[in-house]
C-alpha positions in Angstrom: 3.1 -20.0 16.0 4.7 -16.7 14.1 2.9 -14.0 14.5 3.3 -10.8 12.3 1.4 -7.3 13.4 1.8 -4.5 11.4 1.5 -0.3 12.5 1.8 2.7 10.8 -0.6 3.2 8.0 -2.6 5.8 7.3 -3.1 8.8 4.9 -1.1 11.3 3.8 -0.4 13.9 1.2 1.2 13.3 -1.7 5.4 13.9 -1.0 4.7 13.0 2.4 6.5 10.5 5.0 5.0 7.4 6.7 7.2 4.6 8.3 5.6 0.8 8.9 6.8 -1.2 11.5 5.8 -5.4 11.4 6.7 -6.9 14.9 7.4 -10.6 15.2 6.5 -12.9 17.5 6.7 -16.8 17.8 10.3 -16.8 16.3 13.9 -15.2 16.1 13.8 -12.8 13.0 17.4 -12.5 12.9 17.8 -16.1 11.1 14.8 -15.0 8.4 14.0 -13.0 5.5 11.8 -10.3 5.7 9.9 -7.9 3.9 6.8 -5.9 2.1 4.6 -6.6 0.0 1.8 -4.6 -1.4 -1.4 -4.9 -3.5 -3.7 -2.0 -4.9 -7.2 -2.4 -5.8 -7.3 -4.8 -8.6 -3.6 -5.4 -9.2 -1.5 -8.5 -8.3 0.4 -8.1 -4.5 4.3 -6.7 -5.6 7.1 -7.0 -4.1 8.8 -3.3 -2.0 11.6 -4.2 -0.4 12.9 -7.5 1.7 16.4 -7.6 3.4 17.9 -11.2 4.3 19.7 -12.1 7.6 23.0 -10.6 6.4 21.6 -7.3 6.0 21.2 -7.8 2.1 18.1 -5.7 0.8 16.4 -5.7 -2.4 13.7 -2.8 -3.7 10.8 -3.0 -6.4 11.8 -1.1 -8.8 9.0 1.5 -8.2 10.1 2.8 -4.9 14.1 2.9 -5.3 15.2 5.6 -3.8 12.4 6.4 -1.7 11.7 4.1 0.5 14.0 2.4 3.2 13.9 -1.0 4.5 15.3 -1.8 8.2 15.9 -4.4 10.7 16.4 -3.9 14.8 16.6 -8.1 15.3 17.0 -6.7 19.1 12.8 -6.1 18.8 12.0 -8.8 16.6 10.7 -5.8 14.4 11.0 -4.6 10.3 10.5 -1.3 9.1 9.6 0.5 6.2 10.4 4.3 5.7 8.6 5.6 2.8 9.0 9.2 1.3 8.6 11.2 -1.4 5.1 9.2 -1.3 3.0 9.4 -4.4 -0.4 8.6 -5.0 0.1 5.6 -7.0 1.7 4.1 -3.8 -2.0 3.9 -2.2 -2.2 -0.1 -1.6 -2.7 -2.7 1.6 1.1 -3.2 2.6 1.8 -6.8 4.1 4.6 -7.7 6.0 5.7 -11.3 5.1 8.7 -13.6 7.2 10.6 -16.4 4.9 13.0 -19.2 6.3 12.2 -22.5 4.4 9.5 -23.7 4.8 8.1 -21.1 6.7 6.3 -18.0 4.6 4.0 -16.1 7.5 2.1 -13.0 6.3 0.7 -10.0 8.4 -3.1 -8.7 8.3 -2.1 -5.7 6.0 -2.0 -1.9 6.9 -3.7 0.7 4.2 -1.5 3.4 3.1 -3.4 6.0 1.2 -1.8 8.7 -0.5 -4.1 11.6 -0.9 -5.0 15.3 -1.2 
């Protein structure tokens, strides 16, 4: 059974730094998709960033340029740098896993971005 766990949330100051990490288990990440999502209070769960097993990523349009997504396929683990954060970031990040037919989702971590 695949089992996602995501770290790394918390709150911070507006133009601050956080990085996520989602750790896989139950499978071999290297051969999947991965990425996060997020979803603020009463908006629909949006697309960050996701990077394919070739290394290919693709951003939401809302955080190009700030945030970075990475792989280490040696730990089974995907990361999210995020800076330059701004308050409109605030949301539950999920960490999700795609290889047909497979689509496994994490718990969620909150990121709030505050003063």
């Amino acid at each position: 059974q695949v089992q996602l766990a995501e770290s790394g949330g918390g709150l911070v100051q507006p133009g601050g730094s956080l990085r996520l990490s989602c750790a896989a288990s139950g499978i071999f990440t290297a051969i999947t998709t991965m990425g996060w999502y997020r979803q603020a209070p009463g908006k629909e769960r949006e697309l960050v960033a996701s990077i394919d097993s070739g290394g290919r990523t693709n951003y939401g349009d809302s955080v190009k340029g700030r945030f970075t997504i990475s792989r280490d396929n040696a730990k089974n683990t995907v990361y999210l740098q995020m800076n330059s954060l701004k308050a409109e970031d605030t949301a539950v990040y999920y960490c999700n896993l795609k290889r047909s037919p497979l689509d496994a989702w994490g718990q969620g971590t909150l990121v709030t971005v505050s003063s």
